[in-house]
C-alpha positions as a Markdown table, in Angstrom:
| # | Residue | x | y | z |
|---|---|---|---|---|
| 1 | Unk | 98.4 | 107.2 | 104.6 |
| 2 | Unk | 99.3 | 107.5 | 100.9 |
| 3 | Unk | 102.8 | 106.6 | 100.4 |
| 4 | Unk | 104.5 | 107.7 | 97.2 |
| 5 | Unk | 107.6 | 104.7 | 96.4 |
| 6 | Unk | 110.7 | 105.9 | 94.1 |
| 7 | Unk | 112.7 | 103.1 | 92.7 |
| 8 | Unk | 116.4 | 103.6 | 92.3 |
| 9 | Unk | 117.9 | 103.9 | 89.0 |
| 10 | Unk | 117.0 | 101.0 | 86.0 |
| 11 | Unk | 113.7 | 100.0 | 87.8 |
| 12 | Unk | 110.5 | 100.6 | 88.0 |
| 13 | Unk | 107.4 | 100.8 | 89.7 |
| 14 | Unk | 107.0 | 97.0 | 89.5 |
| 15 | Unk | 110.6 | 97.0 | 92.2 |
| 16 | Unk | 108.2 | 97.8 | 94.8 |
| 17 | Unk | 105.4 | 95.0 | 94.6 |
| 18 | Unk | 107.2 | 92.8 | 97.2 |
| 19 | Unk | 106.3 | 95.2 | 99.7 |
| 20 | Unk | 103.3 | 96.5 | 98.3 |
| 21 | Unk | 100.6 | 93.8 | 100.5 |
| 22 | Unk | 102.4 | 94.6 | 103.9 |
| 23 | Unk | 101.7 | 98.3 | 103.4 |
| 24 | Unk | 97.9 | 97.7 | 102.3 |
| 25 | Unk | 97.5 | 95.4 | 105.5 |
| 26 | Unk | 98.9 | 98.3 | 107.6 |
| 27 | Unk | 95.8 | 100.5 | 106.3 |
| 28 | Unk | 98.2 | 102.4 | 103.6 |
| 29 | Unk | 97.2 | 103.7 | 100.0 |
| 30 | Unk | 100.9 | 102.8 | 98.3 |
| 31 | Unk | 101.5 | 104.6 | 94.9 |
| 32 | Unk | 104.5 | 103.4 | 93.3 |
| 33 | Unk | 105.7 | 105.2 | 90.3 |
| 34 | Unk | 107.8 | 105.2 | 86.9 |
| 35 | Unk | 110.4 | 107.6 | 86.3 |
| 36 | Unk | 110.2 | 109.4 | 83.1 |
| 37 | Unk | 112.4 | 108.3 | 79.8 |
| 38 | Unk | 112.9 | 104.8 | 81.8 |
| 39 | Unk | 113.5 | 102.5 | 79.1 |
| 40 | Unk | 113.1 | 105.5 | 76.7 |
| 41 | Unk | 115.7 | 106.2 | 73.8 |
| 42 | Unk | 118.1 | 108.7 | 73.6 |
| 43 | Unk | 116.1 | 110.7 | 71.2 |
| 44 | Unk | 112.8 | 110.7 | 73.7 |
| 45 | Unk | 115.1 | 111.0 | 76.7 |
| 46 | Unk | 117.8 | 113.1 | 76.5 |
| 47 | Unk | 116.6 | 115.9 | 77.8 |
| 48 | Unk | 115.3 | 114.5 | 81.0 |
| 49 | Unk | 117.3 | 115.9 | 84.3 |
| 50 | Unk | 116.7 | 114.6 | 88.2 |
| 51 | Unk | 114.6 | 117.7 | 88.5 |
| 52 | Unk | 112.2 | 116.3 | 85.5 |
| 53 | Unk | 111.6 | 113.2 | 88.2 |
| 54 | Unk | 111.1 | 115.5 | 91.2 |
| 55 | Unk | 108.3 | 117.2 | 89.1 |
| 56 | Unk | 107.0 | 113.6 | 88.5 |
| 57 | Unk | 106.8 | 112.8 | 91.7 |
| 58 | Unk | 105.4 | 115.9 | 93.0 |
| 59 | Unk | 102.8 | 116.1 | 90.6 |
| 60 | Unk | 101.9 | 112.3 | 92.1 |
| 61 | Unk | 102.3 | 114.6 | 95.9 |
| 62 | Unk | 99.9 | 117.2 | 94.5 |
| 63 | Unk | 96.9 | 113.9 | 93.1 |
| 64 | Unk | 96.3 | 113.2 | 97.0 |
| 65 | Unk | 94.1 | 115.2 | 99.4 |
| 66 | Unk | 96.1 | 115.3 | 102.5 |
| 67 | Unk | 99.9 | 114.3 | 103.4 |
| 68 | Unk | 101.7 | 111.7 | 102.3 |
| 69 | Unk | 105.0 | 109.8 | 103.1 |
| 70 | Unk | 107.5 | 109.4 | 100.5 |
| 71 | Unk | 110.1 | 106.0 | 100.3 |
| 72 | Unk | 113.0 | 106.5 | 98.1 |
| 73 | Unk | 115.0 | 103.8 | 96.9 |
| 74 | Unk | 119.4 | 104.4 | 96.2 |
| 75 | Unk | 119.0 | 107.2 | 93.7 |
| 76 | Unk | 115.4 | 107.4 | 93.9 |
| 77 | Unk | 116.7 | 108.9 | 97.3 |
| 78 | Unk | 117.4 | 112.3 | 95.9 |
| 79 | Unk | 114.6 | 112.6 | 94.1 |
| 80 | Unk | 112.4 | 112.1 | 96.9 |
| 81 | Unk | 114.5 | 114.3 | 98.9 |
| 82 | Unk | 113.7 | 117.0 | 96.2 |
| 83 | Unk | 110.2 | 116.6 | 95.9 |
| 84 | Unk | 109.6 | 116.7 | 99.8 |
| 85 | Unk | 111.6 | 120.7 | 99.4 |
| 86 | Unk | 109.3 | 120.9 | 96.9 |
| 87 | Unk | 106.0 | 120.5 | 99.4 |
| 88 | Unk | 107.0 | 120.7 | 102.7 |
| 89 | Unk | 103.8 | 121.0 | 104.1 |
| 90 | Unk | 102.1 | 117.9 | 102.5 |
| 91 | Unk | 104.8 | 115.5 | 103.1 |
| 92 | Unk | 105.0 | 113.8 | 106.6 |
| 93 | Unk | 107.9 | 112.0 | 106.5 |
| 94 | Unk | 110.7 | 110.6 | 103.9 |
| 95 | Unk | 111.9 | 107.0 | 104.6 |
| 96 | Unk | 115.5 | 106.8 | 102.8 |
| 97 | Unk | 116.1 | 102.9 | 101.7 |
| 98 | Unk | 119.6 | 102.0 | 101.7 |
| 99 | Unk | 120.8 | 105.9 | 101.1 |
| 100 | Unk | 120.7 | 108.7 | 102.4 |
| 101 | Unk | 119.6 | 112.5 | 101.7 |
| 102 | Unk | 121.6 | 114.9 | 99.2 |
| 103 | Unk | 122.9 | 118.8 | 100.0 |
| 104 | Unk | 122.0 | 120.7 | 97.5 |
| 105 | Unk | 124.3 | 121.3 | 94.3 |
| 106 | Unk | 125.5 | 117.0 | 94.4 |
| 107 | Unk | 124.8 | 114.7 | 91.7 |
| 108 | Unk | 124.7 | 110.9 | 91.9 |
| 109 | Unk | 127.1 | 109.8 | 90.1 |
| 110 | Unk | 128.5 | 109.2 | 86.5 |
| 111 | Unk | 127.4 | 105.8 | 85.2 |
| 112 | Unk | 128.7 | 104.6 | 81.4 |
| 113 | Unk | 126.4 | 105.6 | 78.6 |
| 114 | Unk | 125.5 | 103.5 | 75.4 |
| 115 | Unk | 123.5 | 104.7 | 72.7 |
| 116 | Unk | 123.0 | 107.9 | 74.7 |
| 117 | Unk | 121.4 | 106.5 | 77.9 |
| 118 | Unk | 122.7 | 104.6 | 81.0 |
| 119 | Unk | 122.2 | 101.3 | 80.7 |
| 120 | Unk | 121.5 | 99.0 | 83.6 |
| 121 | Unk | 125.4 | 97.8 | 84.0 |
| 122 | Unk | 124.7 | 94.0 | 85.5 |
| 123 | Unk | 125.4 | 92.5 | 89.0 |
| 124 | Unk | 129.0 | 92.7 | 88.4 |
| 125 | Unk | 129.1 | 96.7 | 88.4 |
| 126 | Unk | 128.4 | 97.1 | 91.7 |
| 127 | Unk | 130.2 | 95.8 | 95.4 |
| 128 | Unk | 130.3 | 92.3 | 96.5 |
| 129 | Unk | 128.5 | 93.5 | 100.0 |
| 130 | Unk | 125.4 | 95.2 | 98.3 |
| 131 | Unk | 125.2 | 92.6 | 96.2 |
| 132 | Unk | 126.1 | 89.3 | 98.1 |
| 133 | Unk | 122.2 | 88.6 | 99.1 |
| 134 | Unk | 120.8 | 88.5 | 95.9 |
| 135 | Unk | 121.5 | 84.8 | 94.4 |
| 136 | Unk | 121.5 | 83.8 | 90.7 |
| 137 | Unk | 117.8 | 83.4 | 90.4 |
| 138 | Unk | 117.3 | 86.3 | 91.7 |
| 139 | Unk | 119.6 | 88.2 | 89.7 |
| 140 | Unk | 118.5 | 86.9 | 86.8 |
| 141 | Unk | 114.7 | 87.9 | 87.2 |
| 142 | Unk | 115.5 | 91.4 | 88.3 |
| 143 | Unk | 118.1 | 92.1 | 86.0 |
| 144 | Unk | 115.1 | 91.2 | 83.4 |
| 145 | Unk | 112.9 | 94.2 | 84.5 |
| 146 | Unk | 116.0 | 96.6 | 84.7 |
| 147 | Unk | 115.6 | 99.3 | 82.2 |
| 148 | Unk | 118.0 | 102.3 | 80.7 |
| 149 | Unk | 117.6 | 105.8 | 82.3 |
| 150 | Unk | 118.5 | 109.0 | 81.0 |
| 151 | Unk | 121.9 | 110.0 | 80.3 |
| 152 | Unk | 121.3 | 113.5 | 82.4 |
| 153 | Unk | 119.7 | 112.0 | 85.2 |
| 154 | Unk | 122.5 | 110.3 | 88.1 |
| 155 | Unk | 124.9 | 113.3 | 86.9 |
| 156 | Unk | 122.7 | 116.3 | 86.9 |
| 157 | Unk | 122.3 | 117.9 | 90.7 |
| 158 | Unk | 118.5 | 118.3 | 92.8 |
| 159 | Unk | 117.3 | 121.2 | 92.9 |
| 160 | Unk | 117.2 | 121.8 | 96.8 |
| 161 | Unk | 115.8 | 125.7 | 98.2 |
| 162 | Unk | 113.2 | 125.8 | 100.7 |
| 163 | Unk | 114.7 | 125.1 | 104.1 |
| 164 | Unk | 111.5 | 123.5 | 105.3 |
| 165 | Unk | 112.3 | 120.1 | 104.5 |
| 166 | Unk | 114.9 | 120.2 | 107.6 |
| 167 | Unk | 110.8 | 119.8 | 109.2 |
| 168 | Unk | 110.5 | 116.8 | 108.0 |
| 169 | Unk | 111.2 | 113.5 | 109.7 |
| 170 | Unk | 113.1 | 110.8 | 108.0 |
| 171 | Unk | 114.2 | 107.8 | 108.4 |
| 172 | Unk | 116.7 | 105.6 | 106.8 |
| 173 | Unk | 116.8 | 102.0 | 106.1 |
| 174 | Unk | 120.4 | 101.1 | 105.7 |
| 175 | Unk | 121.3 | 97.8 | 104.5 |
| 176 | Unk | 124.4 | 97.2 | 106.8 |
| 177 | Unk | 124.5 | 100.0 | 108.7 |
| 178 | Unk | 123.4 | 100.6 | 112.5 |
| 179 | Unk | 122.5 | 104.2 | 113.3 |
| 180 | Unk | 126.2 | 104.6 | 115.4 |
| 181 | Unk | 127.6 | 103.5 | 112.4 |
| 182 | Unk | 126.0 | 105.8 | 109.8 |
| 183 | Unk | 126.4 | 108.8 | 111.7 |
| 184 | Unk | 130.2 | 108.1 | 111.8 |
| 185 | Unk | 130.1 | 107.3 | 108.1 |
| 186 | Unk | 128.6 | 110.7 | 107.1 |
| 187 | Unk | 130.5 | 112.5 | 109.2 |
| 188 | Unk | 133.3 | 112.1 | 106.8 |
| 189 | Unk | 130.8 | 113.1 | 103.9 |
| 190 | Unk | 131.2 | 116.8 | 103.8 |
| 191 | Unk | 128.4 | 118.6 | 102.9 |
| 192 | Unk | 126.0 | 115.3 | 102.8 |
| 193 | Unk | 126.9 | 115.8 | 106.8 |
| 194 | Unk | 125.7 | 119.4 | 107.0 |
| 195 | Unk | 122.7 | 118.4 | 105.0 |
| 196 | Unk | 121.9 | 115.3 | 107.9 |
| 197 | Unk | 122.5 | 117.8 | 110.8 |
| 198 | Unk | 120.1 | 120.1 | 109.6 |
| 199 | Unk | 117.5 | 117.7 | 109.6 |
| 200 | Unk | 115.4 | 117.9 | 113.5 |
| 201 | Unk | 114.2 | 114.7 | 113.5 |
| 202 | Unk | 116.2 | 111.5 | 111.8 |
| 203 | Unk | 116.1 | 107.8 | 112.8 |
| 204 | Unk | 118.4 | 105.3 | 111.1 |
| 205 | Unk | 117.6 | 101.4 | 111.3 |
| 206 | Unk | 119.9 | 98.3 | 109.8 |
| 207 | Unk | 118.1 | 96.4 | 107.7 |
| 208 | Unk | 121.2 | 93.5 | 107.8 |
| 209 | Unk | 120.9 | 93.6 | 104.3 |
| 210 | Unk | 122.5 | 94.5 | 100.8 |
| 211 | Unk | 121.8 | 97.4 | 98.4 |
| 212 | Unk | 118.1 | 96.0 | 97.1 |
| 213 | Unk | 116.3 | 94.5 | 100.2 |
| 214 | Unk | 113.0 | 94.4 | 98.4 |
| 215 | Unk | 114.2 | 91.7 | 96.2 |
| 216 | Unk | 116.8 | 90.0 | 99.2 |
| 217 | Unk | 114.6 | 90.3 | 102.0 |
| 218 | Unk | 111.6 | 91.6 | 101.0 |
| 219 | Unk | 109.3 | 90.9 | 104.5 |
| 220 | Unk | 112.6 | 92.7 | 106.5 |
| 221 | Unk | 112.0 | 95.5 | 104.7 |
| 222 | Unk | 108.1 | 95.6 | 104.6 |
| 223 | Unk | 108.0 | 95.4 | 108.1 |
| 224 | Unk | 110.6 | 98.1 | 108.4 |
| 225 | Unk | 108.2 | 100.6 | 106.1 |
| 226 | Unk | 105.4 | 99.9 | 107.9 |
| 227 | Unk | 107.3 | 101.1 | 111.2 |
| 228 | Unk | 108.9 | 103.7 | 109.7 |
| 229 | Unk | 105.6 | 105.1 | 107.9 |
| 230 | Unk | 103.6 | 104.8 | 111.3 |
């Protein structure tokens, strides 16, 4: 199986070589990508939107002969969520890594710019619990390959239309949450609910993790891929 791998925001293809061996063992053809105007100025990226990274990514959907499985990272969530309305019928499955998949018309969110792009904010932006398995020397070499990305991108919504995708199983790999939990959690999410309920078939497993399992536990979450792509 080819399986298309969408970092979250500020990283890049290079987020996913922890689990890049487990899925080669397992038989798979992994193909992680770049996000366009990663690391770019605000003069070469400004115009980039989400939608501009759904095209990326389904132009990567429309290189392989034959389905494919998409994994999408915390924001890289949406966009794989887009790109699998994009081509229903040559994507098998989504796997959703510590997120969860958008309704249509939502952005991510609204991030500080600098110099016209979002900068990656440090370890101390985010929550103590997505962060609290990642220890300094980890921090440290990830925060080194975390880039700037777009200014439109987290605040611009996925374009979201054909209702196919609702045919496509997913499954989510939730860093703290059991599949009881999550469905309470969404419930209170408003339309992110009526987008999960639409979906026929949807499998949620805990990881036991924080927000970036590929750099805190890595094997847990290579394992997990390999089920959740098989």
């Amino acid at each position: 199986m080819d399986i298309i791998l969408v970092p979250g925001f500020w990283l890049t293809a290079s987020s996913w070589d922890p689990v890049l061996p487990a899925l080669r063992a397992a038989g798979h053809e992994p193909r992680p990508l770049t996000m366009p105007g990663v690391g770019a100025d605000a003069a070469e990226s400004g115009d980039i939107t989400i939608d501009d990274w759904v095209g990326a990514v389904v132009a990567e959907i429309d290189r392989v002969d034959g389905p494919v499985a998409l994994v999408g990272h915390s924001g890289g969530g949406n966009v794989v969520w887009g790109a699998a309305a994009a081509r229903p019928e040559k994507v098998s499955r989504v796997v959703f890594v510590d997120t969860a998949p958008p309704p249509p018309g939502v952005h991510v969110s609204e991030f500080p710019l600098e110099d016209g792009v979002v900068p990656f904010p440090g370890w101390d932006f985010f929550d103590a619990p997505d962060t609290a398995d990642l220890d300094a020397e980890v921090r440290a070499a990830t925060a080194a390959d975390a880039f700037s990305i777009p200014a439109r991108v987290p605040s611009s919504p996925v374009t979201l239309e054909d209702e196919r995708r609702f045919d496509i199983p997913i499954v989510l790999l939730m860093g703290s949450l059991d599949e009881a939990g999550f469905r309470e959690e969404i419930a209170q999410w408003g339309t992110f609910a009526t987008e999960f309920e639409a979906i026929r078939s949807a499998r949620v497993e805990r990881l036991g993790t924080g927000h970036w399992p590929q750099f805190s536990d890595p094997e847990g979450l290579s394992r997990a891929l390999v089920r959740a792509v098989s």
